[in-house]
N, C-alpha and C positions, 0 to 999 in steps of 0.2 A: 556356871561359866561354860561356853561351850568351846571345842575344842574344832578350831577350822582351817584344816592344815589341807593348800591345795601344793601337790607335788606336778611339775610340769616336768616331764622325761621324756629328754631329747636323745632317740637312739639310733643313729647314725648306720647304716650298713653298706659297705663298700663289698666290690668283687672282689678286689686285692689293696694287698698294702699300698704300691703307687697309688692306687685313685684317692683310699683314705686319708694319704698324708698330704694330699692337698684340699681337705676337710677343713674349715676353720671356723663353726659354727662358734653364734654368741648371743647370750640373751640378755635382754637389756631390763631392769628392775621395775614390776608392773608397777602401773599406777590405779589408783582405783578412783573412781565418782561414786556417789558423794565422797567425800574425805572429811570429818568420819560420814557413815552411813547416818540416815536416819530412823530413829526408833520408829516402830507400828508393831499392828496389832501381831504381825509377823517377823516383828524384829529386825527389821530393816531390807531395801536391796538396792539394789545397781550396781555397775558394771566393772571388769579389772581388765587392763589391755599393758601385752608384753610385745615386746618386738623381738623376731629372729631375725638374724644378721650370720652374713658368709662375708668376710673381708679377706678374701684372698689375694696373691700379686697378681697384675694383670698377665694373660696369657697361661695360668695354670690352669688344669681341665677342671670340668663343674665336680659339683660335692656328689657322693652318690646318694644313692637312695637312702632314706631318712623316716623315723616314725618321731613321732610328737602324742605324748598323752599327759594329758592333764586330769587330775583325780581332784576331787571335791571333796568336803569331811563340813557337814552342817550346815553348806550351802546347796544350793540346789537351783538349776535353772528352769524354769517353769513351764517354757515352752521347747528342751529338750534344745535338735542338733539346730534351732532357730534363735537361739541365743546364741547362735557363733557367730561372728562375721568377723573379717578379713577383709585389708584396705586395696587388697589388689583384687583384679576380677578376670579371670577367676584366681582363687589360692592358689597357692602350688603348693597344696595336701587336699585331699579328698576328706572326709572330716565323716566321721559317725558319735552318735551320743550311745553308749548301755547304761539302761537307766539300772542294772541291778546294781553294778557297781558304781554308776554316779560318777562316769569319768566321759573323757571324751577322748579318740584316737584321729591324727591325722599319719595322712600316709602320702610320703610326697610322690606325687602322680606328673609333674612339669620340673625340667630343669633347675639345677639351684647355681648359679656363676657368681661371679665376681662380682662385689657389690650387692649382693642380694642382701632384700630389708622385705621383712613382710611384717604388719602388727595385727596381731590378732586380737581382739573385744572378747569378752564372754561376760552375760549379764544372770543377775541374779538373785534367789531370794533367799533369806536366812531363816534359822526359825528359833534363834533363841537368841538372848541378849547380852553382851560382851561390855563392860564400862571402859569406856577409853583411858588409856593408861598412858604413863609420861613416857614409859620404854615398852619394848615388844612385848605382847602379851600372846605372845604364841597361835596366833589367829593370822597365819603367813600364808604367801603364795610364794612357792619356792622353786625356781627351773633349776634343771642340770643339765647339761653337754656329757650327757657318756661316753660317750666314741667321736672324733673326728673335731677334738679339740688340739690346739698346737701346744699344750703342756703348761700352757700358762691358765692358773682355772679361777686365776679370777675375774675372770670374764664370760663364767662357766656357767657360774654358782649366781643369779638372781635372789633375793628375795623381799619381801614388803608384810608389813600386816595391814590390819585394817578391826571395826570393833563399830556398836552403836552406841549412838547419843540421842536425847531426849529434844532434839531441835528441830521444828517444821523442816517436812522437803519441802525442797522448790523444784518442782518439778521442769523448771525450763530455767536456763539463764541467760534471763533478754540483757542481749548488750545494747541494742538502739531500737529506737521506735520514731518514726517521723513521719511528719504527714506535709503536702506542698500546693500548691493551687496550680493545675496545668491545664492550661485551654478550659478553664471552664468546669475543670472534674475535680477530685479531690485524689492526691495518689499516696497513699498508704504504703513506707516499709517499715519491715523489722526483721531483727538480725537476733538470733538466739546460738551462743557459747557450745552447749549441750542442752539434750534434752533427757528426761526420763520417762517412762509411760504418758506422754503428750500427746491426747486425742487429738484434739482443736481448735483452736482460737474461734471465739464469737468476737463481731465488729461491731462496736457500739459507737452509737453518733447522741446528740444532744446540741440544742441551739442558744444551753443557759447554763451549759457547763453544771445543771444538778439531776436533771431527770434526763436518761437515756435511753436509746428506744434500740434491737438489734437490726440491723441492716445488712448483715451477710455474715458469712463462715467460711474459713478455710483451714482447712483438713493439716493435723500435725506431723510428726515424725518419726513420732512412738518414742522410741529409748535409740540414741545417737551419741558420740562424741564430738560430731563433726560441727564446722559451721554450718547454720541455716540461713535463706536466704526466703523471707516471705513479702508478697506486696497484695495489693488490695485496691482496688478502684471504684469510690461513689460516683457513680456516674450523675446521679440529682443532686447536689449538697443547697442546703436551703442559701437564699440572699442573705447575707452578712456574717454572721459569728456561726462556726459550726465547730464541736470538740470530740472526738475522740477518744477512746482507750479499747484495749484488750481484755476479754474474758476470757483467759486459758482455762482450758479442761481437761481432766488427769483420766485417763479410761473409768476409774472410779467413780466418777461424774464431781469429785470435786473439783474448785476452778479455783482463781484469783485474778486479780484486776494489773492491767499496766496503770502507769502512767497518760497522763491528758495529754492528747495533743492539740494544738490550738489552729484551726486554717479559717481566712476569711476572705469573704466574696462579695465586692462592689454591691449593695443594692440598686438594685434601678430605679432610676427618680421617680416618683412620682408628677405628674403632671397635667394639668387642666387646658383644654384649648379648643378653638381658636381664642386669642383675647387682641381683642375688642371682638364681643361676639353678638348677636341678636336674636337670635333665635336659638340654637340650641350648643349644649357644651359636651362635649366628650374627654373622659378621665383615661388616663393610661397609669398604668404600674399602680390601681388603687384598689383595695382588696375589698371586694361583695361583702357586701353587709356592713360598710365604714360609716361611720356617723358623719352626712353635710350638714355643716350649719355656714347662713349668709348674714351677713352683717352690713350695716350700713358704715359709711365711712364717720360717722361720729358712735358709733360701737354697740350701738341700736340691734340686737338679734331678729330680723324679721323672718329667718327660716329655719326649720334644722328635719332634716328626713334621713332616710339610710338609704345606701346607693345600692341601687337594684338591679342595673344593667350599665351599661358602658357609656351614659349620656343622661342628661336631664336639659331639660325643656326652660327655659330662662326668659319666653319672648314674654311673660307679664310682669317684669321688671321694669320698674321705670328708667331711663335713660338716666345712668352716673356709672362712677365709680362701685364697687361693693368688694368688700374681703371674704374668702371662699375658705372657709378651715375643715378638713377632713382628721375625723380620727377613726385609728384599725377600731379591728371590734374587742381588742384586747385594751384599747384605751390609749395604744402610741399614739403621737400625733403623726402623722400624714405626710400635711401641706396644707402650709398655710400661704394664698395665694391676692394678690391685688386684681380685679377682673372689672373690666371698661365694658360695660350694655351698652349698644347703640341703638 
């Protein structure tokens, strides 16, 4: 069982007592992603994010100068002071990671007033396994207000645990996926909750809803809490049925599949003309390589060739009526048409 106690120490430093006792710092009880974590080979990770908060009366001066450290105990962030981030931009603390002690110090460098809210993220890996339990298991992130608290400390005192489980991550949590027919294109969004180490989406298209072929990628968001917002544009989508889904990819190069989406596009008729014709006939919307076959009007086959170019030659036809049947080369039918020789 491993023992993963992160201490957050909020230390306050004023010039004098007036500045201090208009201090009223406050942390709010981190939350973490996943909840629980998910087991691997390294025992799970992702992210924990707390908010500091100044709720002072309006018109009392700002907080003073301030340190923030937070200590880690069996977690570890893997890419150091780039596992920090901060919803404002920039912070208001300057931020360094020592990797000997596995902590991290902010040192406020911008004003703190009334109203002040900042949340800080910090993402990471564990390296041993903790079985989820009904009550705390001592595996907490815990903040403290040292100095520059207004005496009431439970508003001081944060804390949360956290522990892994033996359940697939997801490494994105797509809320929507939609796809819609505009001018002609196919417009692709989707909307993902949080992300975890999320390389990329591959964009897969299919005209039979079973075999898929890739037609584009766009680039992830790595590890996030935030909403994302991603869209996509086939600019070719085939005539009729075309479907969709997502192939998300984990930097690991594992992936998983969305959901289908289903968009459709007018085919263009197919069609034969002139009619009544004499001489020769010209095909539109009719695919190379189609099987014609002509028939007489009692259902006689007198012809059947494959279309070669955009026109066939009709003038040794005898003067009647004849029906014109075209099939693809996959064996749809075409058009099937009634055609007056003169």
């Amino acid at each position: 069982m491993k023992q993963t106690i992160l201490a957050l120490l909020v230390l306050c430093i004023s010039m004098n007592d007036s500045l201090r006792a208009q201090e009223n710092l406050s942390i709010t009880a981190p939350g973490i992603i996943p909840a629980p974590l998910n087991m691997e080979e390294n025992g799970g990770s992702g992210c924990y994010f707390f908010s500091i908060q100044n709720v002072n009366l309006p018109g009392y001066p700002n907080a003073g100068d301030t340190e923030i450290q937070i200590e880690m105990n069996n977690i570890t962030p893997p890419n150091g002071l780039d596992d920090l981030s901060s919803d404002l931009s920039p912070s208001h603390y300057t931020w360094s990671y020592d990797a000997a002690t596995n902590s991290y110090l902010g040192v406020q460098t911008l004003p703190i007033g009334f109203l002040y809210s900042e949340v800080i993220t910090v993402c990471f890996d564990v390296t041993t396994d903790s079985q989820c339990p009904i009550e705390n298991n001592g595996h907490t992130v815990t903040g403290i207000v040292i100095n520059g608290e207004d005496g009431n400390t439970d508003d001081n005192v944060a804390a949360s645990f956290t522990c892994t489980d033996n359940i697939t991550a997801l490494p994105i949590d797509l809320l929507a996926f939609v796809g819609k027919n505009h001018e002609g294109k196919t417009h692709l969004n989707w909307i993902t909750a949080s992300e975890i180490n999320n390389s990329h989406f591959i964009i897969e298209r299919s005209t039979n809803g079973a075999h898929f072929e890739e037609i584009g990628k766009v680039e992830g968001n790595g590890t996030t809490l935030d909403i994302s917002h991603y869209t996509f544009v086939d600019d070719n989508p085939t005539a009729g049925e075309n479907y969709y889904r997502l192939r998300q990819y984990d930097f690991d190069n594992t992936n998983e599949l969305s959901n289908i989406v289903f968009v459709e596009f007018d085919s263009p008729r197919a069609n034969i003309y002139p009619n009544p014709a004499s001489n020769f006939l010209r095909f539109q919307n009719i695919e190379i390589g189609s099987s014609l076959e002509i028939y007489r009007m009692d259902g006689q086959r007198i012809s059947e060739q494959t279309v070669e170019n955009g026109t066939i030659n009709v003038s040794q036809l005898e003067q009647g009526t004849y029906i014109f049947k075209v099939v693809s080369p996959t064996g749809a039918l075409e058009l099937v048409e009634k055609i007056i020789i003169t």
